[in-house]
NULO-354176 format. One record per residue (C-alpha): residue number from 0; residue in one letter; x, z, y. Coordinates in pm, 1 decimal. Layout:
BEGIN
<atom pos="NUM" code="A" X="X" Z="Z" Y="Y"/>
...
***
This chain:
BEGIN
<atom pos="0" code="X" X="1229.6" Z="451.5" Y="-2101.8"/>
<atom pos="1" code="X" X="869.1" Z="529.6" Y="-2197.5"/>
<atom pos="2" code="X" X="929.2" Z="877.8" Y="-2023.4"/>
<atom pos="3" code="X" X="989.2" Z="697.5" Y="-1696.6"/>
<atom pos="4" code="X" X="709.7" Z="492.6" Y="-1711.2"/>
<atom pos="5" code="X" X="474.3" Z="779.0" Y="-1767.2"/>
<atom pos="6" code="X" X="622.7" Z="941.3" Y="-1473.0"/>
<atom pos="7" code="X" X="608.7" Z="602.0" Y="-1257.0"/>
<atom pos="8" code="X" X="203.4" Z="556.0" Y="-1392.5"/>
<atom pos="9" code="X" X="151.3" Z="892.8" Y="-1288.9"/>
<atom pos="10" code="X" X="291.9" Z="901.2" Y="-918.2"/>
<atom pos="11" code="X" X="107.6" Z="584.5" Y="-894.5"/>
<atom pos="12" code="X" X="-219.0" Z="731.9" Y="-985.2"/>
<atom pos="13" code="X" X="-143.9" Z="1009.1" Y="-748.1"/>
<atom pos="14" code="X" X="-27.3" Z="791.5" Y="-495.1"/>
<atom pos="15" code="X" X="-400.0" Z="606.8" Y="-532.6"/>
<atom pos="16" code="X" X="-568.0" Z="924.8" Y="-577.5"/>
<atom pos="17" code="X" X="-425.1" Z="1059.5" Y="-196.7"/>
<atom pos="18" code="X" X="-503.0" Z="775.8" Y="-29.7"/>
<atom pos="19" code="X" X="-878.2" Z="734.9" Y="-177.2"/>
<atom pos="20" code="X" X="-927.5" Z="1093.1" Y="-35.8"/>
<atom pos="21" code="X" X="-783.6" Z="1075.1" Y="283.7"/>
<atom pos="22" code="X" X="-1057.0" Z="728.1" Y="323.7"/>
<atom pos="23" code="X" X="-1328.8" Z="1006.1" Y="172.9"/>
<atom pos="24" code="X" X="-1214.6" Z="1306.9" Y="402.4"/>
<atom pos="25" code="X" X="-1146.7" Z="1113.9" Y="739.4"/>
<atom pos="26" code="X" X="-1498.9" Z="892.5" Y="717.4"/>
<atom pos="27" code="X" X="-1670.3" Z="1312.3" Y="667.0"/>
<atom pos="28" code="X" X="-1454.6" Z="1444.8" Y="981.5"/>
<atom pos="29" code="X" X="-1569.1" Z="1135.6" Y="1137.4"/>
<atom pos="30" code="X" X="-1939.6" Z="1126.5" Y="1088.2"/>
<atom pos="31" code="X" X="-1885.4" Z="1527.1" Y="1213.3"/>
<atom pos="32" code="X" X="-1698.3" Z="1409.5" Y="1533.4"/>
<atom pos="33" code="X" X="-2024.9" Z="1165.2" Y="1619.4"/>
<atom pos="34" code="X" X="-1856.5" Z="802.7" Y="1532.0"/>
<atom pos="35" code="X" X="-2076.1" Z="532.4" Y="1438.6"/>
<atom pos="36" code="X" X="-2089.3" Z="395.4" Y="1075.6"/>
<atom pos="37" code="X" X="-1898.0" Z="79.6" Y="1227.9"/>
<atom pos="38" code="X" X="-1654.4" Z="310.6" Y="1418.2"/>
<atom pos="39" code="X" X="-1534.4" Z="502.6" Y="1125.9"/>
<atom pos="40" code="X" X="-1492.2" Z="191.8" Y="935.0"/>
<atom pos="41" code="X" X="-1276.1" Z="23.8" Y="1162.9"/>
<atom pos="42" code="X" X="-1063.0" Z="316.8" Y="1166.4"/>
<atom pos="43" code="X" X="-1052.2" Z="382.5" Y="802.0"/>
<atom pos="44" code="X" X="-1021.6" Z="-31.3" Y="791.5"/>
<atom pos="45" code="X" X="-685.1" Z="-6.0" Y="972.0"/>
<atom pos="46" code="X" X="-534.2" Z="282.4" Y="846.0"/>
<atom pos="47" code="X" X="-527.6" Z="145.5" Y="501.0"/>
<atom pos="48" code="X" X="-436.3" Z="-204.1" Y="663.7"/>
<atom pos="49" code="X" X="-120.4" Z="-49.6" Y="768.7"/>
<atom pos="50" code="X" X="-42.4" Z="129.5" Y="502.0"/>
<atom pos="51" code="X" X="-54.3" Z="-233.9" Y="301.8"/>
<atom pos="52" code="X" X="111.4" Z="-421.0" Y="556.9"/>
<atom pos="53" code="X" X="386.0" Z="-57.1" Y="581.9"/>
<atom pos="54" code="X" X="494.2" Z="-118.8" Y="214.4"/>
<atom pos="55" code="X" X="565.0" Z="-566.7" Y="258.3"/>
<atom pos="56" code="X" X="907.1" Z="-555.8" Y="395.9"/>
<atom pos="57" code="X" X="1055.5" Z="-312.7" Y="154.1"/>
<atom pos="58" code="X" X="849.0" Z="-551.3" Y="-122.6"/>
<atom pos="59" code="X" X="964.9" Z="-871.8" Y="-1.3"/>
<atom pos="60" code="X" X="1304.8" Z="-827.4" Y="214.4"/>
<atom pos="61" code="X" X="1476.2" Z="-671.7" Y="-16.8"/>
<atom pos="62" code="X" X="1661.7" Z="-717.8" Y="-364.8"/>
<atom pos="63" code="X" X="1530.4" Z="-597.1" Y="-669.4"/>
<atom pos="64" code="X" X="1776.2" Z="-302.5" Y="-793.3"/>
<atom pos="65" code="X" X="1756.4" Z="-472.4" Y="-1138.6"/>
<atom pos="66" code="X" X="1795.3" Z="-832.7" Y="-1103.0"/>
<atom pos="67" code="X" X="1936.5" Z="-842.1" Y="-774.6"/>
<atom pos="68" code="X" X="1643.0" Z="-1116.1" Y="-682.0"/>
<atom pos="69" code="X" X="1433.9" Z="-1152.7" Y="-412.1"/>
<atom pos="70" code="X" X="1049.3" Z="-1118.1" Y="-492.8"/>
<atom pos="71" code="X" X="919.2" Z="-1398.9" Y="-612.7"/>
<atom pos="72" code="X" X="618.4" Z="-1486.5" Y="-337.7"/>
<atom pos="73" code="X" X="922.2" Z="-1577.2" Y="-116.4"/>
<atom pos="74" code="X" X="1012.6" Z="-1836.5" Y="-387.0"/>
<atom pos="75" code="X" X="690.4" Z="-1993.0" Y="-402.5"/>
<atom pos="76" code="X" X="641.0" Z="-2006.0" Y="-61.7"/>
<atom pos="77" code="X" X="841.4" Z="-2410.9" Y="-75.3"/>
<atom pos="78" code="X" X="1117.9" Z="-2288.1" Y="77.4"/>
<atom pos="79" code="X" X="1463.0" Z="-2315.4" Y="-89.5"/>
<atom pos="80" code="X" X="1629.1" Z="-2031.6" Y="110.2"/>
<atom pos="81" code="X" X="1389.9" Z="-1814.3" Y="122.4"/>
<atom pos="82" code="X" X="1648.9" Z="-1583.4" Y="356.7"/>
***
């Protein structure tokens, strides 16, 4: 159990790691390509929107593996059937 959780802590680090360098590395091959300071972080703005709003369905439209539940925003949300 602890083994797994080191593993799961440190794909998640990675996982954070990657995606605070590709922000880093895109806003430098930006400012190279001539976008404005407002340009490049509407781009960067989006990119990590979507990767956010890529990762709610498979959060909240699905079943936990464990409990077999549904994630518990949906719950609180007022609605008795949440599906």
């Amino acid at each position: 159990m602890l083994r797994d959780r080191r593993i799961l802590y440190a794909t998640a680090f990675l996982r954070a790691l990657a995606t605070g360098m590709m922000g880093v590395l895109l806003g430098i091959y930006l400012a190279r390509m001539a976008f404005t300071p407002s340009q490049i972080g509407l781009v960067i703005s989006s990119g990590l929107a979507g990767a956010t709003l890529g990762g709610c369905p498979r959060l909240c439209w699905t079943p936990d593996a464990v409990s077999g539940d549904f994630h518990p925003a949906l719950r609180w949300s007022g609605h008795e059937n949440y599906l």
